[in-house]
C-alpha positions in Angstrom: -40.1 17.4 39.5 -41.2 19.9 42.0 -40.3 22.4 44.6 -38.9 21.7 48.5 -39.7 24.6 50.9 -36.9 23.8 54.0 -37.3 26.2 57.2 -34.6 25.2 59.5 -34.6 25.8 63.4 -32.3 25.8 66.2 -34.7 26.2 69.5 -38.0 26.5 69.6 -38.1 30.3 70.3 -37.3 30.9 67.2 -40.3 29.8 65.9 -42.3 32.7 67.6 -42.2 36.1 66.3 -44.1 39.5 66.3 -46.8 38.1 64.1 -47.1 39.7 60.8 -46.6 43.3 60.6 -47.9 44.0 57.0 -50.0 46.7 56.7 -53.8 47.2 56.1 -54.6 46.8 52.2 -51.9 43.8 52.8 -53.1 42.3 55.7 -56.2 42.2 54.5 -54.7 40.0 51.3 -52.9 37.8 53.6 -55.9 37.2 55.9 -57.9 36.1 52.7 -54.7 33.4 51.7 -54.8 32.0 55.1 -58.6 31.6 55.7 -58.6 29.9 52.0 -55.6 27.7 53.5 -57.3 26.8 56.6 -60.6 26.1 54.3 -58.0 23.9 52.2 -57.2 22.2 54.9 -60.9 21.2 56.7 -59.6 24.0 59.5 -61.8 26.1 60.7 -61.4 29.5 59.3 -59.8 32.1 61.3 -57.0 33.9 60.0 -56.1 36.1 63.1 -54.9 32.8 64.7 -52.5 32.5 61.7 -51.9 35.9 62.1 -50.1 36.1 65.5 -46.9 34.5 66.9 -47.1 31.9 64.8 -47.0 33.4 61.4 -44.1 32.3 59.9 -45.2 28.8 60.2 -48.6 29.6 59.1 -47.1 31.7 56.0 -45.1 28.5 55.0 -47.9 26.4 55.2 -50.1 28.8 53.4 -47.4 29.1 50.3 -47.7 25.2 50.1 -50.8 25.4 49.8 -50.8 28.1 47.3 -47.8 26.0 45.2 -50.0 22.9 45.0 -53.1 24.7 43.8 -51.0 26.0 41.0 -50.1 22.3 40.4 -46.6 22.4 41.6 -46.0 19.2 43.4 -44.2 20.8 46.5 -43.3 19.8 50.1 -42.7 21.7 53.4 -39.6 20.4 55.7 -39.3 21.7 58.9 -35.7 20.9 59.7 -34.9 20.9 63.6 -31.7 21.1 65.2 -31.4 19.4 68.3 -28.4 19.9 70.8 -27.6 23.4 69.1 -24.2 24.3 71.7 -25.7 27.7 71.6 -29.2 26.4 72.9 -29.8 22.9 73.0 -32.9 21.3 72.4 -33.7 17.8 72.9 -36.1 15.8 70.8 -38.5 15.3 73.4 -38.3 19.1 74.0 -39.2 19.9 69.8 -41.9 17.4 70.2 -43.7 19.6 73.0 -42.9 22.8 70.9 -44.1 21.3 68.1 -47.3 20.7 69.5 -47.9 23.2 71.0 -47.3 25.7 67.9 -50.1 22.7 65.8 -52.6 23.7 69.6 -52.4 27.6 68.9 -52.9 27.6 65.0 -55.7 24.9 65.3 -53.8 22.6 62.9 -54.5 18.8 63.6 -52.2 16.6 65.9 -52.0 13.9 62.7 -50.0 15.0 60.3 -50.7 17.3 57.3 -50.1 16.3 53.8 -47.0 16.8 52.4 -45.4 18.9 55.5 -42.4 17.0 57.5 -40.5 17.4 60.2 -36.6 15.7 60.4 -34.8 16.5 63.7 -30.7 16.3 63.3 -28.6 16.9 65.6 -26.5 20.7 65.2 -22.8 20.4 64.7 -19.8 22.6 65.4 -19.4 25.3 61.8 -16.2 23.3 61.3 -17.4 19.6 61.0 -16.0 17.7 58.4 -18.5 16.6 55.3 -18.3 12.8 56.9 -19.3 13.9 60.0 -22.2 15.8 58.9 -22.9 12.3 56.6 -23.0 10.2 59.8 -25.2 12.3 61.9 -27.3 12.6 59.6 -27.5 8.7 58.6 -27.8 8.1 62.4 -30.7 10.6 62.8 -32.5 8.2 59.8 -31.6 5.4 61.2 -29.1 4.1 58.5 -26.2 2.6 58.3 -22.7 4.4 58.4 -21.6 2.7 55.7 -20.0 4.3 52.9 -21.8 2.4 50.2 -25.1 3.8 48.4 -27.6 1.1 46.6 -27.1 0.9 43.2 -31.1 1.9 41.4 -33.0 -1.0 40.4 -31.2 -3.4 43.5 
């Protein structure tokens, strides 16, 4: 058993923010949990680049981190929404933003342990439970049938 942290995303703006807007005594803390973090992960240390736009996805990543030294087994998905009608983003389109987010926090282009990424594409607020099955099916390249596998077959 374990824990799955989900952050889910309709554009890429979203992913950018203020930075973190904690004050002194606790900025301070939260510097020191990201450096150890970015020590954790063979980065080098420097937790003002956590610190900036990009904080929210450094902050997930850093309570991963923090989960799995207390021996949780835990997992990060980053859950993207492409073709959102209110802002649509294609896959190709993530990818870049994706990157580009990984550039400015230093984080390596392969992927890190136990983070994810799925990419589903949005639907209206009133599609039906099968149609929300069969997106998603299509985006991981499964089947539409209606039939699960049994365990053990």
């Amino acid at each position: 058993m374990g824990a799955l942290l989900v952050e889910a995303k309709s554009y890429p703006e979203e992913m950018a923010g203020g930075g973190s807007k904690a004050s002194a005594p606790s900025r301070d803390r939260i510097a020191h949990a990201l450096s150890a973090t970015q020590q954790a992960l063979g980065l080098e240390r420097d937790p003002e680049r956590w610190l900036g736009r990009y904080y929210q996805f450094a902050n997930r990543i850093a309570h991963l981190q923090w989960l799995r030294d207390q021996g949780v087994e835990a997992w990060l998905l980053h859950l993207l929404l492409t073709e959102d009608p209110h802002r649509p983003t294609s896959e190709p389109e993530w990818q870049v933003a994706i990157g580009q987010v990984h550039a400015e926090l230093g984080l390596p282009e392969r992927h890190l342990d136990h983070v994810g990424t799925v990419l589903l594409p949005a639907l209206e607020a009133n599609s039906s439970r099968a149609e929300l099955l069969s997106a998603s099916r299509r985006a991981a390249g499964r089947p539409r049938s209606g039939s699960r596998p049994r365990p053990g077959r």
